[in-house]
TORLUMDREN-10373 format. One record per atom (N, C-alpha, C): x, y, z; residue in one letter. Coordinates in pm, whole numbers, plus 50000, padded with zeros to 5 digits. Each point is the difference from the previous one (the first is absolute). Example, Ala and Ser with C-alpha at 12.3 -4.5 7.8 and 13.67 -1.06 7.14 Angstrom:
<recs>
513194943150780A 499115011950000A 500905012050000A 499655010549928S 500825011950006S 499235010950073S 
</recs>
This chain:
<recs>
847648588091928X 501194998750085X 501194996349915X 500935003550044X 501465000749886X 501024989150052X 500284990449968X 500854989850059X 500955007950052X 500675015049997X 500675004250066X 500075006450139X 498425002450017X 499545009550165X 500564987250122X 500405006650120X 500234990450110X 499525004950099X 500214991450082X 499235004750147X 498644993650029X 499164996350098X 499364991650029X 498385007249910X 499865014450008X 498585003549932X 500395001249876X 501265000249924X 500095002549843X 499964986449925X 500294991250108X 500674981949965X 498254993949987X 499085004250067X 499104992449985X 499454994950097X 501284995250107X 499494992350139X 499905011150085X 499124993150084X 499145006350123X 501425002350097X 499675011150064X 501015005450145X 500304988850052X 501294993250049X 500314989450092X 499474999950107X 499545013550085X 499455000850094X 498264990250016X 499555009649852X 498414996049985X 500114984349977X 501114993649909X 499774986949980X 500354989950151X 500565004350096X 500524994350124X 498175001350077X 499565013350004X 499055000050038X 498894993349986X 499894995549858X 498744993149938X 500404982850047X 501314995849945X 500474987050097X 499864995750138X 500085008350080X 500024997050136X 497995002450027X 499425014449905X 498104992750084X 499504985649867X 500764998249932X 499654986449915X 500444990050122X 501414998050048X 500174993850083X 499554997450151X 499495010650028X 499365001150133X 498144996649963X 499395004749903X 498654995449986X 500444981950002X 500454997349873X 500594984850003X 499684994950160X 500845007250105X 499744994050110X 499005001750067X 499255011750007X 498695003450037X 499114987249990X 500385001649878X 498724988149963X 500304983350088X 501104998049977X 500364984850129X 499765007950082X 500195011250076X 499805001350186X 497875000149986X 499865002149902X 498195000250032X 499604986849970X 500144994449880X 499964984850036X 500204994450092X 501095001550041X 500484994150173X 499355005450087X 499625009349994X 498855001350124X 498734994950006X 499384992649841X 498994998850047X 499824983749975X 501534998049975X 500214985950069X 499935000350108X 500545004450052X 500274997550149X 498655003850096X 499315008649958X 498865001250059X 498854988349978X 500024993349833X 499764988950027X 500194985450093X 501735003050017X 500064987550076X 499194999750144X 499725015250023X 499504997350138X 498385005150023X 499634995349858X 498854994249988X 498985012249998X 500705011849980X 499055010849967X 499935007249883X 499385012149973X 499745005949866X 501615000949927X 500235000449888X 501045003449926X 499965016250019X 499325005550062X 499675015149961X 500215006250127X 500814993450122X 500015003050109X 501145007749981X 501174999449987X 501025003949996X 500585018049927X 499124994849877X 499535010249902X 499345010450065X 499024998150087X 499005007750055X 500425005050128X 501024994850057X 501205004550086X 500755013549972X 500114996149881X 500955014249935X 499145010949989X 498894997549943X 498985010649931X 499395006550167X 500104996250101X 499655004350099X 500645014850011X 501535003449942X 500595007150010X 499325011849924X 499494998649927X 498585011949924X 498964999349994X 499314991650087X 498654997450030X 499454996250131X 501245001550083X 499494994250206X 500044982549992X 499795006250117X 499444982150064X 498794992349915X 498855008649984X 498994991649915X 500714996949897X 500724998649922X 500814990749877X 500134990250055X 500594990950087X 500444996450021X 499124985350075X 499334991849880X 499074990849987X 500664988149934X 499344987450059X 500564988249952X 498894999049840X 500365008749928X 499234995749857X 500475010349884X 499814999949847X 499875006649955X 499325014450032X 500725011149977X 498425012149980X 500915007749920X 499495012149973X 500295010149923X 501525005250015X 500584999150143X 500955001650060X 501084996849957X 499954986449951X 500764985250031X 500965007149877X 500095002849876X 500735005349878X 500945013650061X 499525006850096X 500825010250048X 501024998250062X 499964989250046X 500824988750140X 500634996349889X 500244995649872X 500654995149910X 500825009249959X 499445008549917X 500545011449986X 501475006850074X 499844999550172X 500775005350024X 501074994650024X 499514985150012X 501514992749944X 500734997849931X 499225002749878X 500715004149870X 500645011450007X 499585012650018X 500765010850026X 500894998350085X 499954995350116X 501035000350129X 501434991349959X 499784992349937X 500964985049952X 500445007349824X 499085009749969X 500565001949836X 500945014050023X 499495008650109X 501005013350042X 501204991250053X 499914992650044X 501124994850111X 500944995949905X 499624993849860X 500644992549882X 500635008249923X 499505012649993X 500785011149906X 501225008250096X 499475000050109X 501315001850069X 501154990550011X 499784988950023X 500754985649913X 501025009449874X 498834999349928X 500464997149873X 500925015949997X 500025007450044X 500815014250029X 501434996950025X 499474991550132X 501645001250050X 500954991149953X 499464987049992X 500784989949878X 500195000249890X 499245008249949X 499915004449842X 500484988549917X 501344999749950X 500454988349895X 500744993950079X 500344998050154X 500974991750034X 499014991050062X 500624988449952X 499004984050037X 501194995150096X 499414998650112X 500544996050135X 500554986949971X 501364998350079X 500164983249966X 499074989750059X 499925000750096X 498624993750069X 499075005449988X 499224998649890X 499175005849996X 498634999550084X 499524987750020X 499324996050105X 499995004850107X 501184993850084X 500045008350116X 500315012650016X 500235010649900X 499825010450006X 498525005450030X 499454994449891X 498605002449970X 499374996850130X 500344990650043X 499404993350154X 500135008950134X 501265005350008X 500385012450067X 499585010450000X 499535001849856X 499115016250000X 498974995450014X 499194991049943X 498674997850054X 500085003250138X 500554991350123X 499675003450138X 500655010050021X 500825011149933X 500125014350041X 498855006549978X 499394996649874X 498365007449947X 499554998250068X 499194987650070X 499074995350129X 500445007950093X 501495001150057X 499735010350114X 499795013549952X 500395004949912X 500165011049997X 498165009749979X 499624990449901X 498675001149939X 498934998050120X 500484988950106X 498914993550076X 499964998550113X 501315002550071X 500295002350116X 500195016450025X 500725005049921X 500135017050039X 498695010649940X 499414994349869X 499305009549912X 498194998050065X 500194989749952X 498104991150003X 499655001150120X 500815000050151X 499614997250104X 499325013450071X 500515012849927X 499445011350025X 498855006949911X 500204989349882X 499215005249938X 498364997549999X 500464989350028X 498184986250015X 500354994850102X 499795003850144X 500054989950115X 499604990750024X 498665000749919X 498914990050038X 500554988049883X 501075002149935X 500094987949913X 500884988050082X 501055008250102X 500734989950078X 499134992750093X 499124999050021X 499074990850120X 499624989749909X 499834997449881X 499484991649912X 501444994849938X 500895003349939X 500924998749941X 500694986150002X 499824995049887X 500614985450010X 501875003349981X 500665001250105X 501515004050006X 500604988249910X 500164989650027X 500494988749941X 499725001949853X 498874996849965X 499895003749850X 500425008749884X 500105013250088X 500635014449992X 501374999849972X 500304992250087X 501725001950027X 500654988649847X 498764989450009X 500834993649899X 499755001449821X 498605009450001X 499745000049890X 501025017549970X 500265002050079X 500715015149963X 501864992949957X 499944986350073X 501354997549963X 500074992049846X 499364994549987X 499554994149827X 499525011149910X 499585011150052X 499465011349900X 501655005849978X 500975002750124X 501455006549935X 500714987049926X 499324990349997X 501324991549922X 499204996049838X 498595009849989X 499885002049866X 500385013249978X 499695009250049X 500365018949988X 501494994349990X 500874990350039X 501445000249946X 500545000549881X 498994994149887X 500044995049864X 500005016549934X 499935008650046X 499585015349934X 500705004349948X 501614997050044X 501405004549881X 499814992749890X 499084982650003X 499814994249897X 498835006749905X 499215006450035X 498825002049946X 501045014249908X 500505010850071X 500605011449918X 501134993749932X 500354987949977X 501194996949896X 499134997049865X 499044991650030X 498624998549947X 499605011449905X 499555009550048X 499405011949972X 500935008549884X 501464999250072X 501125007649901X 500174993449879X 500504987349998X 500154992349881X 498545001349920X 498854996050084X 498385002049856X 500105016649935X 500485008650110X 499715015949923X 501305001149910X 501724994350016X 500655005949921X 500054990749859X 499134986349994X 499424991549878X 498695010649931X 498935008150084X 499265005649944X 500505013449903X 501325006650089X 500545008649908X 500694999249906X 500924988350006X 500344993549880X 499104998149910X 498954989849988X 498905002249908X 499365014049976X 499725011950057X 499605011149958X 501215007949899X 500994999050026X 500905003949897X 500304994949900X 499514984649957X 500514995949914X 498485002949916X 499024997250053X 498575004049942X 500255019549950X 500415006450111X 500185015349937X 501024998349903X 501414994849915X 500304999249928X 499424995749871X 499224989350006X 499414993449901X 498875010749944X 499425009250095X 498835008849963X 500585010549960X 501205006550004X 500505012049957X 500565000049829X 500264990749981X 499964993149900X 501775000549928X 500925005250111X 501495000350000X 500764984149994X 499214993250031X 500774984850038X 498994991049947X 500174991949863X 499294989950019X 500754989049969X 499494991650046X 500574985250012X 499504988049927X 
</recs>
């Protein structure tokens, strides 16, 4: 690469697009992971399997029999799709905010969370898995989807992140391709 090429594929760094994208499912798994913890807190507090909640979800590709107060085979699929559901939801985040970090960031983040919850859980999920709303801990839902957008908020932070480590990595690749060409030594 020639310290003179420009543009985002000649420079080294990744498409702004792809790096917004990779920020927002970093930022949205990030939250995945608190909204599944929190569920199986909360299924603890009320004194049943940690795997209830989990196994709630997984009902949505496996029926009603998933849907057991215990571990089974199931229980990781139910995980799974909260990871996916909360890490798609995060790259769309991370799309539309791209590099602008909200002044409130929080309550931004807090705002889209309960836009995600409805949008994801009131308009999408309810047609999709019926049988998940008869079980559905709403409360929990509503609040772990609002702490999951006020980490998916941090995602303009994660791609400022990302830009500065790749345009330090290309800096070092050029100064390493100079030193190897054997035009510049120091």
């Amino acid at each position: 690469m020639s310290p003179e090429a420009s543009g985002p594929e000649r420079s080294g760094y990744p498409p702004a697009g792809l790096r917004h994208l990779v920020a927002g499912i970093a930022a949205g798994v990030a939250g995945a992971i608190f909204v599944a913890a929190f569920f199986m807190l909360g299924s603890l507090w009320y004194h049943r399997s940690a795997w209830l909640t989990t196994n709630l979800f997984s009902t949505a590709l496996f029926g009603p029999d998933a849907y057991v107060n215990r571990f089974v085979s199931t229980s990781l699929a139910g995980v799974a799709i909260i990871v996916v559901l909360f890490g798609v939801s995060g790259a769309i985040w991370g799309l539309i905010f791209r590099d602008r970090i909200p002044r409130h960031i929080l309550l931004t983040g807090a705002i889209c969370g309960a836009i995600t919850y409805f949008v994801v859980f009131d308009l999408v999920w309810k047609h999709f898995a019926p049988y998940f709303w008869l079980y559905a801990p709403e409360r929990e839902l509503e609040f772990a989807s609002i702490v999951w957008g006020m980490i998916a908020a941090r995602s303009p932070i994660f791609a400022s992140r990302m830009r500065h480590a790749s345009a330090a990595a290309v800096a070092q690749q050029a100064e390493v391709a100079e030193v190897r060409s054997g035009e510049v030594i120091r």
